[in-house]
C-alpha positions as a LaTeX table, in Angstrom:
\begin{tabular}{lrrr}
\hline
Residue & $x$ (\AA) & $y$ (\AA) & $z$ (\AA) \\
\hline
Unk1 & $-33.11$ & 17.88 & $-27.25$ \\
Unk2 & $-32.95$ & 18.79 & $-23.92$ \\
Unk3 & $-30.20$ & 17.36 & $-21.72$ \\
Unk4 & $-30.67$ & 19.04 & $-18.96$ \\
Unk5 & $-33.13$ & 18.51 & $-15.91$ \\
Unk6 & $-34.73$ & 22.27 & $-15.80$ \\
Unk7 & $-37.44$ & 22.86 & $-18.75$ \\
Unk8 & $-36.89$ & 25.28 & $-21.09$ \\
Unk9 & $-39.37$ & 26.72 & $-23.53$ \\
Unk10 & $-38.51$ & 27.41 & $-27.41$ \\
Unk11 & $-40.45$ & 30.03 & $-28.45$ \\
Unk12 & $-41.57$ & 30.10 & $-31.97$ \\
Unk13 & $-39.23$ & 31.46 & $-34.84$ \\
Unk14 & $-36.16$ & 30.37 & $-32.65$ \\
Unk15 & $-33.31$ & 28.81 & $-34.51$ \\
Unk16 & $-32.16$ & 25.74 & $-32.42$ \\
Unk17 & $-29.75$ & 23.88 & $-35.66$ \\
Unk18 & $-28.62$ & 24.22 & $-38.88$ \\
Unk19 & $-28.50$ & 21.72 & $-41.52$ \\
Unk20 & $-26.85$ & 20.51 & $-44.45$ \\
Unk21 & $-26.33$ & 17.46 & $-46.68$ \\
Unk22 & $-23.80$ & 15.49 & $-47.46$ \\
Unk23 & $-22.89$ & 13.30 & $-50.29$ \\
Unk24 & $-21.08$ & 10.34 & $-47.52$ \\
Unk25 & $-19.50$ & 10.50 & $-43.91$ \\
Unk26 & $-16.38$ & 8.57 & $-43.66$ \\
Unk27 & $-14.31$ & 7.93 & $-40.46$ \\
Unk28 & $-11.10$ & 7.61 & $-41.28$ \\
Unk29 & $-10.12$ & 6.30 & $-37.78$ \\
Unk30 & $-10.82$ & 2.46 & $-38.64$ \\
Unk31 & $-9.15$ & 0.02 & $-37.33$ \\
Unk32 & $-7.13$ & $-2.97$ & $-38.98$ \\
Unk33 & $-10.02$ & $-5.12$ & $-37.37$ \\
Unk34 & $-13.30$ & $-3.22$ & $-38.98$ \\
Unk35 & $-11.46$ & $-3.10$ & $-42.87$ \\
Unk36 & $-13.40$ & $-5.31$ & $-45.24$ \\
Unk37 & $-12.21$ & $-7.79$ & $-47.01$ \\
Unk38 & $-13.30$ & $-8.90$ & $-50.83$ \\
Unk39 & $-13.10$ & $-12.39$ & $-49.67$ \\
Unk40 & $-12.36$ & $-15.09$ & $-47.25$ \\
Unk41 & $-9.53$ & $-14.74$ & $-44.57$ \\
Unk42 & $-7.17$ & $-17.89$ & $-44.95$ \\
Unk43 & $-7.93$ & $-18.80$ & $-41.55$ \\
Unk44 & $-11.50$ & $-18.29$ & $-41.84$ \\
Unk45 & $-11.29$ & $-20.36$ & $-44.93$ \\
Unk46 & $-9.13$ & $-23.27$ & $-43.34$ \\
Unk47 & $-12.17$ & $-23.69$ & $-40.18$ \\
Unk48 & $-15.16$ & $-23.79$ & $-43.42$ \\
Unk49 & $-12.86$ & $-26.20$ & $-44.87$ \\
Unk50 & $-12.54$ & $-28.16$ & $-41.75$ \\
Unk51 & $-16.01$ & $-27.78$ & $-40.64$ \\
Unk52 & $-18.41$ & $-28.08$ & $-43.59$ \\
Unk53 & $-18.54$ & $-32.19$ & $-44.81$ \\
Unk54 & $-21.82$ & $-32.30$ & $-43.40$ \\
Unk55 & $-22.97$ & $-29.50$ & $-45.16$ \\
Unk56 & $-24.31$ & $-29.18$ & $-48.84$ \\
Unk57 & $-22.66$ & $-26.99$ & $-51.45$ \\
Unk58 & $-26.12$ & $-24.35$ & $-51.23$ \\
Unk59 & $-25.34$ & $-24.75$ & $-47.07$ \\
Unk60 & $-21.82$ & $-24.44$ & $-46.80$ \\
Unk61 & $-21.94$ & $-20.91$ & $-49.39$ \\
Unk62 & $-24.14$ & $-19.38$ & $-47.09$ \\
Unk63 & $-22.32$ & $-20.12$ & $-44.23$ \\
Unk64 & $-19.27$ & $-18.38$ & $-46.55$ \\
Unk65 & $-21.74$ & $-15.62$ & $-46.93$ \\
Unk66 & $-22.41$ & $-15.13$ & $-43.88$ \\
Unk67 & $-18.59$ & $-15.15$ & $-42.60$ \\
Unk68 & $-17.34$ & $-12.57$ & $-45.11$ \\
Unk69 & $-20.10$ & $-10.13$ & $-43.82$ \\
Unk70 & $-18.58$ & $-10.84$ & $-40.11$ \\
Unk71 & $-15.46$ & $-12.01$ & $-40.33$ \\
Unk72 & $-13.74$ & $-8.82$ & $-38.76$ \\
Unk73 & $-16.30$ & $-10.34$ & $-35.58$ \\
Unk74 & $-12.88$ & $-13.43$ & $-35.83$ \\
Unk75 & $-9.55$ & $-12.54$ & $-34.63$ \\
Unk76 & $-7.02$ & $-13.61$ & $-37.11$ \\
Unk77 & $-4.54$ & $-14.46$ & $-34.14$ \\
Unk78 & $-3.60$ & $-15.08$ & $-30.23$ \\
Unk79 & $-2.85$ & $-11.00$ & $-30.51$ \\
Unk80 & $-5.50$ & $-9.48$ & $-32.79$ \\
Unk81 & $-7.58$ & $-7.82$ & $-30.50$ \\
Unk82 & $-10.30$ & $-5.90$ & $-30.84$ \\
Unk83 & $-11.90$ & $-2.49$ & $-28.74$ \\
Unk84 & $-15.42$ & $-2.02$ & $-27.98$ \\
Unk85 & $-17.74$ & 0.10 & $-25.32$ \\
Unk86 & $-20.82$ & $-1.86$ & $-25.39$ \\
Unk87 & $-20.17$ & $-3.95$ & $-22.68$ \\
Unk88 & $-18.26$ & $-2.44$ & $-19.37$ \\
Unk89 & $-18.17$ & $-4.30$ & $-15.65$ \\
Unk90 & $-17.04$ & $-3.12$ & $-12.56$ \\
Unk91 & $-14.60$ & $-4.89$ & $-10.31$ \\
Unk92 & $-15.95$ & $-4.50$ & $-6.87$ \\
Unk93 & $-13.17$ & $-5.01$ & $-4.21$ \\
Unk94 & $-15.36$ & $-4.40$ & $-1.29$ \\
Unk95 & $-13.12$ & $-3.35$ & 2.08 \\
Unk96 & $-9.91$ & $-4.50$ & 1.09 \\
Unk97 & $-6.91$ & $-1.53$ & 0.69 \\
Unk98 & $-4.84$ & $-0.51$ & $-2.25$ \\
Unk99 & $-1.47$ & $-2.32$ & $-2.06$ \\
Unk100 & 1.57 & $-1.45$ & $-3.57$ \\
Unk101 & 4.43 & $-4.59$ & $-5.24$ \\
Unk102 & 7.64 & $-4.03$ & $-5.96$ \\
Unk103 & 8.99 & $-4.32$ & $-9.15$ \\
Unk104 & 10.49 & $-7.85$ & $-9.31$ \\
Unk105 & 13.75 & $-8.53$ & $-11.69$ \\
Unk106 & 12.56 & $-11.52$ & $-14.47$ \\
Unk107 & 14.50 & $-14.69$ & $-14.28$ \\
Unk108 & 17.22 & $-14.94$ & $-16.81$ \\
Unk109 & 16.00 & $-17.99$ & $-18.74$ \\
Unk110 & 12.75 & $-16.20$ & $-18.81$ \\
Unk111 & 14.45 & $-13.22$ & $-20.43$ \\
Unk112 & 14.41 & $-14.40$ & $-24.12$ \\
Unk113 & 10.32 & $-15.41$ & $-23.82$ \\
Unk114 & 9.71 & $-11.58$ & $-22.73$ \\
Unk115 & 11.50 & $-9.67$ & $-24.95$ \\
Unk116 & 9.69 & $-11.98$ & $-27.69$ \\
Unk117 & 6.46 & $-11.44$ & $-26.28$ \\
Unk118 & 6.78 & $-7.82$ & $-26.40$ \\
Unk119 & 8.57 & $-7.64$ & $-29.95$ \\
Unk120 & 5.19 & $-9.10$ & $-30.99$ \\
Unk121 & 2.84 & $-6.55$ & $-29.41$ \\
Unk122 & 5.01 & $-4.01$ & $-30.06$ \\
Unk123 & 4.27 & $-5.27$ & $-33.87$ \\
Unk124 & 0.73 & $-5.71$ & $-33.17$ \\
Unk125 & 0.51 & $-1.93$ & $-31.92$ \\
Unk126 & $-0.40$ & $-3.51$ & $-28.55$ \\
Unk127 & 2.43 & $-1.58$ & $-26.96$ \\
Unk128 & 2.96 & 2.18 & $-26.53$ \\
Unk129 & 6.22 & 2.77 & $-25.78$ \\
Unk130 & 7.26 & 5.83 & $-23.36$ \\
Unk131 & 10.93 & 7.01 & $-22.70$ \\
Unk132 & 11.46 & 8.12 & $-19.66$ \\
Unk133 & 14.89 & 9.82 & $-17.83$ \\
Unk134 & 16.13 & 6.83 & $-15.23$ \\
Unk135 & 19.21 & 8.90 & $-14.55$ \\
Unk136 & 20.90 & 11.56 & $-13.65$ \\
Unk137 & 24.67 & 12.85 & $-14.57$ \\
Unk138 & 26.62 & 9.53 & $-13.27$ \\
Unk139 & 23.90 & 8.11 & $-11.00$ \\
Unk140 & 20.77 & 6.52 & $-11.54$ \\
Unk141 & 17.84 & 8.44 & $-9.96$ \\
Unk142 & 16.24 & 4.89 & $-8.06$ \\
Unk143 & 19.60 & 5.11 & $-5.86$ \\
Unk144 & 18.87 & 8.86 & $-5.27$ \\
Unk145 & 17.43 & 9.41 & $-1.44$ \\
Unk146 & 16.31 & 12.66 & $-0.13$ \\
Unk147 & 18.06 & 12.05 & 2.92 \\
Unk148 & 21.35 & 12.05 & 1.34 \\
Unk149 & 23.63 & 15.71 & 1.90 \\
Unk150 & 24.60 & 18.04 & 2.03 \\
Unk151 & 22.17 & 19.14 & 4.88 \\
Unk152 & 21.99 & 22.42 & 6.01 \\
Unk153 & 20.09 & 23.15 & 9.72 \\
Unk154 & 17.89 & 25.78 & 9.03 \\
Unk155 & 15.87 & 25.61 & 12.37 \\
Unk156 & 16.68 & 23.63 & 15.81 \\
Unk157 & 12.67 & 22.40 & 16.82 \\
Unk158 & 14.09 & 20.73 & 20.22 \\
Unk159 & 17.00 & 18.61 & 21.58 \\
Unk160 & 16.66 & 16.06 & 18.75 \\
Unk161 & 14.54 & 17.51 & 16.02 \\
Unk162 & 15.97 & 19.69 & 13.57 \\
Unk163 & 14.84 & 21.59 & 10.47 \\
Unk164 & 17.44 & 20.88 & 7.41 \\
Unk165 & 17.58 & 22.01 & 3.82 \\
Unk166 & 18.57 & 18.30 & 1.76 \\
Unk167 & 17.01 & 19.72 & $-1.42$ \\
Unk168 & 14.54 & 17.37 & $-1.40$ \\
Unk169 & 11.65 & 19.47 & $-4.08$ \\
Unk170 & 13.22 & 22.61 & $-3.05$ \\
Unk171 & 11.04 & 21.77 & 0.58 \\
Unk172 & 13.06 & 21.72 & 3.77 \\
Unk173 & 12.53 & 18.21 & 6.05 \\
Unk174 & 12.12 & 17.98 & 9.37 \\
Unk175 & 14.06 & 14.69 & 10.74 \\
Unk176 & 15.26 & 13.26 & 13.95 \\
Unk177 & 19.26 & 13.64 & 14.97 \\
Unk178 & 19.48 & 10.22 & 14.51 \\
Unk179 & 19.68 & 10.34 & 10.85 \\
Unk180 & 22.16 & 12.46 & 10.87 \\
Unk181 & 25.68 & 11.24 & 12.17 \\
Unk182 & 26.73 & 12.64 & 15.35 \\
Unk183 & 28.59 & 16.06 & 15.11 \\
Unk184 & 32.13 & 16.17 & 16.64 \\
Unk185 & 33.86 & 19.24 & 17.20 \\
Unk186 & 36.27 & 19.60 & 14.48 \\
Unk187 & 37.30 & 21.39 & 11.37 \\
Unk188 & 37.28 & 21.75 & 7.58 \\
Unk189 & 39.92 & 23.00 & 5.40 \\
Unk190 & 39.53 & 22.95 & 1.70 \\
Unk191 & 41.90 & 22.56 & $-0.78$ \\
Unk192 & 40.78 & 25.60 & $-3.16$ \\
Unk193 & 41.44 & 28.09 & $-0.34$ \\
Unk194 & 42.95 & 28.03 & 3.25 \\
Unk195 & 39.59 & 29.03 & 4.66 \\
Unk196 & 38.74 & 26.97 & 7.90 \\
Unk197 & 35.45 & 26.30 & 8.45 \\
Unk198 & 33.91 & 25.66 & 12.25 \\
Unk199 & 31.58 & 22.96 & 12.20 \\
Unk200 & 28.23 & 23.54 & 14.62 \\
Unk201 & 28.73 & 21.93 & 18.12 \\
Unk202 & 25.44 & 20.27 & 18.64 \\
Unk203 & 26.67 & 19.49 & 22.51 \\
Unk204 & 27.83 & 23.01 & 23.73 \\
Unk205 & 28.51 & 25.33 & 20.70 \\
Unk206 & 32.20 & 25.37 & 20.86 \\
Unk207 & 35.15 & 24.59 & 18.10 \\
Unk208 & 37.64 & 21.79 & 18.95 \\
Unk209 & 40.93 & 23.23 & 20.34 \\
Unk210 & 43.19 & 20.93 & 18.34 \\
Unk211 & 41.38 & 20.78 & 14.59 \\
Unk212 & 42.01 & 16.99 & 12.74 \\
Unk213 & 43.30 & 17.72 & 8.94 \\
Unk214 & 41.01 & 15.78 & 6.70 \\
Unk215 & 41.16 & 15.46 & 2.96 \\
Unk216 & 37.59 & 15.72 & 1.49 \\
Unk217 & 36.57 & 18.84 & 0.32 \\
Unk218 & 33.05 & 19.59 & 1.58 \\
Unk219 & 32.16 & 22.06 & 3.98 \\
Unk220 & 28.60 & 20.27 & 5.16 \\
Unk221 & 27.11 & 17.14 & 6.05 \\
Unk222 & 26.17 & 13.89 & 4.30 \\
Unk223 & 24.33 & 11.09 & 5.35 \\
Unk224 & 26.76 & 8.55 & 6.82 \\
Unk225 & 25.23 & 5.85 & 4.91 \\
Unk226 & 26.81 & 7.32 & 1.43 \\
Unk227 & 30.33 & 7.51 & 2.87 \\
Unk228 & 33.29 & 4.77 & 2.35 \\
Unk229 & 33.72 & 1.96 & 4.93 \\
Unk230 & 37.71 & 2.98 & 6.24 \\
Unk231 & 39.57 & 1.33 & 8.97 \\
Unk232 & 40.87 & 3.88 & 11.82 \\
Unk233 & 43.67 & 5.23 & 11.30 \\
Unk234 & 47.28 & 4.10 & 12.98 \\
Unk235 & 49.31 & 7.13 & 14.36 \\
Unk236 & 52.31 & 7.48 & 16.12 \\
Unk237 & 53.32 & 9.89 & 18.72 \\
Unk238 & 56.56 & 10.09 & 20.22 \\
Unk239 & 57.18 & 6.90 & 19.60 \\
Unk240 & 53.80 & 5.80 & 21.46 \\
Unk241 & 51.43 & 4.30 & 19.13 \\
Unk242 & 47.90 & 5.53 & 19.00 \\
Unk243 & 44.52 & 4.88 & 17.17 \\
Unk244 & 41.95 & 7.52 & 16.36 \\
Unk245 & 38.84 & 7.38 & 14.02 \\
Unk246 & 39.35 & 9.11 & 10.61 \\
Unk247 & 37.74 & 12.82 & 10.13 \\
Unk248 & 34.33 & 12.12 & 8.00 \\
Unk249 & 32.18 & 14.79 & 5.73 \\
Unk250 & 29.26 & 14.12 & 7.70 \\
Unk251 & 31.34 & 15.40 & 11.34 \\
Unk252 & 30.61 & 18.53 & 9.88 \\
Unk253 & 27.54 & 20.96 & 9.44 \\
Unk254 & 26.76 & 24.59 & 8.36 \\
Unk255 & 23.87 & 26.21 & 10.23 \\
\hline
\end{tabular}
């Protein structure tokens, strides 16, 4: 047989198959729904029952005939369902764009009818089930953004568009300043060591003369939207009271 659109020419003497016989050809991948039965299926047996006053005794056993040599052609229940290839269709959805629906939480007094709808399939073999990681170490991986820090400028494209490293893939992002919080011209001093580190000076590329103390311990930048809300803090100076906005991790940067 020839499944292929150029001709091809067997020659005489050519081997194109080998045979060989076989006492019976079994496939052991049937289904629940193609085993066969010696007899009548209860429910099968309750619809003849129901069904068959009008019918003789010679009728209504060859109607019983005929359903124990189909009766995997029934399904037994709401969730015995069957697989077949003989009939396919196509869903033509003309001009209209893919869409994408978020995931929607289910109601709580609808909780108890899904879980028992799904202990049931899952019974029925309906269900495959597939673990998957959700988390990470002490966070759960849907509240994980790529635009959280540390960032790390790697390349300064214009007045407002940097290059940073936020680990995203191991690929570096190019964003817009204002994602970032604005830089301010102070420093960093860890608790580990007494090393100071200089933050980069977006505006003119110089340190603060009078460095703010602060007590995190990070030497680079995070998104502002991951920090704490804090009230300013309340100083006083010589007995003149002043306010001033608390140092943050994200006033400071490492290029």
């Amino acid at each position: 047989m020839n499944t292929e659109l150029d001709p091809k020419t067997i020659y005489p003497g050519t081997t194109i198959a080998q045979m060989s016989g076989v006492d019976q050809v079994l496939d052991g991948n049937i289904s629940s729904n193609e085993q066969k039965h010696d007899g009548l299926r209860p429910d099968l047996q309750d619809l003849l029952d129901r069904t068959s006053d009008e019918l003789t005794s010679k009728d209504k056993q060859k109607v019983k005939s005929l359903l124990i040599e189909n009766q995997n052609l029934f399904a037994s229940s709401d969730v015995d369902l069957g697989r077949t290839n003989l009939v396919k269709h196509e869903i033509n959805t003309g001009n209209a764009r893919p869409f994408k629906e978020p995931p929607r939480r289910t109601p709580y007094h609808l909780n108890k009818v899904v879980n028992d709808n799904l202990d049931k399939m899952l019974q029925k073999r309906l269900l495959k089930i597939y673990l998957h990681t959700i988390k990470k170490p002490g966070m759960s991986s849907k509240l994980t953004s790529f635009w959280k820090g540390p960032f790390k400028i790697l390349d300064k494209y214009g007045d407002l568009t940097y290059k940073v490293d936020c680990g995203y893939r191991g690929k570096p992002q190019v964003i817009h300043v204002d994602r970032l919080k604005k830089k301010n011209k102070q420093t960093l001093r860890t608790e580990s060591d007494n090393n100071t580190f200089v933050p980069l000076d977006t505006e003119n590329d110089t340190a603060e003369n009078d460095p703010i103390e602060t007590p995190y311990v990070q030497d680079i930048a995070v998104h502002e939207s991951t920090l704490p809300v804090e009230e300013t803090e309340e100083s006083s100076v010589e007995g003149r009271r002043t306010r001033r906005k608390p140092a943050w991790m994200a006033d400071y940067i490492v290029k």
